[in-house]
C-alpha positions as CSV (number, residue, x, y, z in Angstrom):
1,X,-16.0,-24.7,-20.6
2,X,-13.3,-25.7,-17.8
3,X,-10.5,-24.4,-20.2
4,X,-12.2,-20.5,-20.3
5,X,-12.7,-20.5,-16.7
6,X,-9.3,-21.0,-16.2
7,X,-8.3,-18.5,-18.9
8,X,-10.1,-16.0,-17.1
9,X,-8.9,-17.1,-13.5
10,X,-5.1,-16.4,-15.1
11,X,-5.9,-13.1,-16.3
12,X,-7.2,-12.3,-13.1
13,X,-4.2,-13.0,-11.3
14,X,-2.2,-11.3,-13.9
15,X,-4.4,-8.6,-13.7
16,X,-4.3,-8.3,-9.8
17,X,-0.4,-8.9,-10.1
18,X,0.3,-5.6,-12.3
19,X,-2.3,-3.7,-10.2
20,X,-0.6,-4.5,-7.0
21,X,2.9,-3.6,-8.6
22,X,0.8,-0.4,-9.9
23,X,0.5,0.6,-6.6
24,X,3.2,-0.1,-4.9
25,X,5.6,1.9,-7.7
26,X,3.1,5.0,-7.8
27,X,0.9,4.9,-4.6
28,X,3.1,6.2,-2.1
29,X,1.0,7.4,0.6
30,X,3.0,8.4,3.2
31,X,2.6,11.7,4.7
32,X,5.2,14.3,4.5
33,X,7.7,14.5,7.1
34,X,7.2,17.8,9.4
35,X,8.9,18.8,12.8
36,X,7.3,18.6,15.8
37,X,8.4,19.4,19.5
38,X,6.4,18.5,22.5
39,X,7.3,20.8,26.0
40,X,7.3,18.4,29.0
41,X,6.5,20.0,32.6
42,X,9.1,17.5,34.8
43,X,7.7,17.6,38.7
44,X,11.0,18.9,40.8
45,X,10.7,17.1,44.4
């Protein structure tokens, strides 16, 4: 009984492993890069 809990505790992992690498190669989800300006009023005293 021990021996297929800790079959299924390693597959698991594996599992987890392959769908954190999964993500990191195809879930880029950074936003596209787009210019921006801001105007800035400067007080003259």
């Amino acid at each position: 009984m021990a021996l297929r809990v800790i079959k299924l505790l390693v597959l698991l992992v594996v599992l987890t492993g392959f769908g954190v690498l999964g993500y990191a190669y195809l879930g880029d989800m950074s936003p596209d890069a787009t210019p921006q300006s801001i105007s800035v009023t400067l007080n003259e005293t």
